[in-house]
C-alpha positions in Angstrom: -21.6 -14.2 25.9 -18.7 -12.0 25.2 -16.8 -14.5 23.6 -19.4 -14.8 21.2 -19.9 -11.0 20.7 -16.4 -10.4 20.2 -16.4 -12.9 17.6 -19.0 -11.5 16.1 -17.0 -7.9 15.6 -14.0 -10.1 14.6 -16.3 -12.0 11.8 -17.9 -8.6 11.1 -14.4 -6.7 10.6 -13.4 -9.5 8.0 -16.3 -9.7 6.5 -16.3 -5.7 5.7 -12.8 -6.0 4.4 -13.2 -8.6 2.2 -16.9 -8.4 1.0 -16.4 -5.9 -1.5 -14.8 -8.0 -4.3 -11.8 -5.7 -5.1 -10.8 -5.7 -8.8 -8.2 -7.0 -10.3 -5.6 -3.9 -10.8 -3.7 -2.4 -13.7 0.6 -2.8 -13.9 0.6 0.7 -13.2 -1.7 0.3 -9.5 0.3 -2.3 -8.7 3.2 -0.7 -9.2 1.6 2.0 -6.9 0.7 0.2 -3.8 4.6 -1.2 -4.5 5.8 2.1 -4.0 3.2 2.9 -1.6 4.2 0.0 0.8 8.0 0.7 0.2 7.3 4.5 1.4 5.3 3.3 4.9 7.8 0.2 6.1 10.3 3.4 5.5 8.4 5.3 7.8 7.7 3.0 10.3 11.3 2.3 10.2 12.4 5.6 10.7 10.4 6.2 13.1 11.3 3.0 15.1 15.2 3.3 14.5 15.5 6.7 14.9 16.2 7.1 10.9 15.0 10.3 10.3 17.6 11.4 8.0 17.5 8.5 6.1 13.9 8.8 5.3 13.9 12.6 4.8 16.8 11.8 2.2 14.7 8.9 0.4 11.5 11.4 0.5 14.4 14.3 -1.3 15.5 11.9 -3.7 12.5 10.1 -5.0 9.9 13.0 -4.6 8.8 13.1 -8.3 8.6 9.5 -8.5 6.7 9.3 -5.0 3.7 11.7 -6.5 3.5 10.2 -9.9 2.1 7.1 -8.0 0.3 8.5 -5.4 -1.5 10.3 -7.8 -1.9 6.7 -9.5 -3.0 5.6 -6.3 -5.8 8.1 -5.7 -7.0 6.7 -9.1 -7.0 3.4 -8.5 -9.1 4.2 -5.3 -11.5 6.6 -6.9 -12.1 3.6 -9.7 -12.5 1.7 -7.2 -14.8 3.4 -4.2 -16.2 6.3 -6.3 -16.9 8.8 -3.4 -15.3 6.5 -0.8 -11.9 6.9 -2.3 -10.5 9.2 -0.2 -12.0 7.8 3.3 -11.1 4.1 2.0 -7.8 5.4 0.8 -6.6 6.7 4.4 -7.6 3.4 5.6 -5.8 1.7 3.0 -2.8 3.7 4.4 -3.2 3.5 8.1 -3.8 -0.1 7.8 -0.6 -0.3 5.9 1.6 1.3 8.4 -0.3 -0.2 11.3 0.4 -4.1 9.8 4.4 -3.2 9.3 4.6 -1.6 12.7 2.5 -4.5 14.7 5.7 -6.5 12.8 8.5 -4.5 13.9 7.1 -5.4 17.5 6.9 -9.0 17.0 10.4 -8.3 15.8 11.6 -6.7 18.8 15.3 -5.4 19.3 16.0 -7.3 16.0 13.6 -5.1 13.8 16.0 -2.2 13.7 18.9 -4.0 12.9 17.4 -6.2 10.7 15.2 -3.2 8.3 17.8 -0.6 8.8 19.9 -2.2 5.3 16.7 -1.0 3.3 17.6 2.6 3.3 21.1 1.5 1.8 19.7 -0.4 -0.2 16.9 1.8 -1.8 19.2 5.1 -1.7 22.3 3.2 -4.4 19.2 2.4 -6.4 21.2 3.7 -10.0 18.3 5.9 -10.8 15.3 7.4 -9.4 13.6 5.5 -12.4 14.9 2.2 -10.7 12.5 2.3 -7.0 9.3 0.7 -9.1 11.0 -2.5 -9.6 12.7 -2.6 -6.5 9.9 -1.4 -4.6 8.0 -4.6 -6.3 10.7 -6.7 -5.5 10.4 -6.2 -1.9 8.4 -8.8 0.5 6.2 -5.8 1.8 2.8 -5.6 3.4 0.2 -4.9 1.4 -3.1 -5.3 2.6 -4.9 -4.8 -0.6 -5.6 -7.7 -3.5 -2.5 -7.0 -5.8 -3.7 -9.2 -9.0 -2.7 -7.9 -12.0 -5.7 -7.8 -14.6 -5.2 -10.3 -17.5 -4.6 -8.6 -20.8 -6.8 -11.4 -21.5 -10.0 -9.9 -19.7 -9.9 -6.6 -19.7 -13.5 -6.1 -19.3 -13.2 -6.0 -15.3 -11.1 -3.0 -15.6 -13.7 -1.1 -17.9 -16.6 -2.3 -16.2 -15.1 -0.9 -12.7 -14.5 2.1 -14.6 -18.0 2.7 -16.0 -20.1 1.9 -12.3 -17.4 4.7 -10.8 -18.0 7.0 -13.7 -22.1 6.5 -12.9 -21.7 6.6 -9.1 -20.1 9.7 -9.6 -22.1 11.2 -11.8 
């Protein structure tokens, strides 16, 4: 019997995540949950390797760059949760950290020596305008559909946009 109910939670769990169909995102989202995935595997590396100082300097240098998308990524989850957006966007964000962390454990003693080169790497970017496209270069978590709307269809975006604008109206 436990089996089973345990499964059902499991199913239940996946089911929640995925039954809301998620829609497709603009270049600018994806470039924020690129950024936004960058900033937590940071995190969780600093906090894992003892890389404070590294982080506190990427947080220094990038800071501008950091809010522009987080305030792009409170959009995209107000377009897309309406009065959820701030309770689905912490989960968005604990989920994120919690994935790369379960990774640096399967990692083990390897995971420091192996993600430490990213704070090199990401502090000689040339420019503060260059962490978008390295950030979206990077093989990062991120447990959100990242499908870039077609300029093709663009309907999906405005149709998102007007049942937010009603459900928060």
């Amino acid at each position: 019997m436990r089996p089973f109910v345990a499964g059902l939670v499991v199913a239940g769990f996946f089911s929640s995540q995925i039954s809301a169909a998620e829609p497709c995102l603009r270049p600018a989202e994806k470039v924020a949950i690129d950024v936004s995935a960058l900033k937590s595997e940071l995190m969780v590396i600093a906090l894992n390797c003892s890389a404070h100082d590294q982080y506190n300097a990427f947080i220094n240098r990038y800071r501008p760059e950091l809010l522009r998308h987080e305030r792009v990524l409170n959009s995209l989850f107000g377009r897309m949760y309406g009065r959820r957006a701030e309770r689905e966007r912490d989960s968005y964000i604990t989920n994120l950290a919690n994935t790369e962390a379960e990774d640096g454990l399967k990692q083990g003693t390897d995971f420091c020596r192996q993600k430490m080169p990213l704070f090199d790497q990401v502090l000689a970017l040339p420019s503060v305008d260059a962490l978008p496209a390295f950030a979206s270069q990077q093989p990062l978590v991120k447990p959100i559909s990242t499908t870039v709307c077609s300029t093709e269809n663009p309907a999906s975006q405005r149709k998102t946009s007007k049942k937010t604008r009603s459900a928060n109206n």
